[in-house]
C-alpha positions, 0 to 999 in steps of 0.5 A: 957491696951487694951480691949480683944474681948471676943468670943460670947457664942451662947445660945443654945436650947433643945427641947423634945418629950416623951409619957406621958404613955407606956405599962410597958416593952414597949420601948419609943422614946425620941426625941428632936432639939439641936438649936442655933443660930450659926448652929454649935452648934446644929449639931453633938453635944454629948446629954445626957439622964438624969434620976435625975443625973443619965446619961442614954445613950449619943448621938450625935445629927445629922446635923439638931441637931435631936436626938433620945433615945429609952429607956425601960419603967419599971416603972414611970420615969421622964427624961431630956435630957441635953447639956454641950455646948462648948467653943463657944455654951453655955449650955442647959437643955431640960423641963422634961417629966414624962412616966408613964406605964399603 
């Protein structure tokens, strides 16, 4: 039998930046880079906000692979943003960030 080309699954990256502290109510922006080294895969690509296995809120990362949350602080909350990846773009998980409130 002939050897079938399999297609190249790109490894994808995500990066994050939250506050470590906010003043409780107060919103924080959580903003990070989906990247990778085929650009198509971090460009409008769907981003989830993640709480545990809890999904926050969703947004699709912009033509550079930016992405923003803005989130109401009530209390300590660790978060990770996180990317299914695609047929050609392979999956990926942001570090967590812990928000504590003052």
């Amino acid at each position: 039998g002939q050897a079938i080309d399999r297609p190249k699954v790109y490894a994808s990256h995500l990066s994050i930046k939250a506050p470590a502290q906010v003043a409780r109510g107060a919103k924080a922006r959580i903003t990070g880079v989906l990247s990778s080294a085929d650009p198509a895969c971090g460009s409008t690509q769907e981003v989830s906000l993640m709480r545990g296995s809890s999904t926050l809120g969703t947004r699709n990362t912009g033509a550079s692979g930016a992405y923003r949350f803005v989130m109401k602080i009530t209390r300590r909350t660790t978060l990770q943003v996180t990317y299914v990846g695609s047929t050609w773009c392979g999956a990926s998980a942001s570090a967590k960030r812990t928000i504590t409130v003052n």
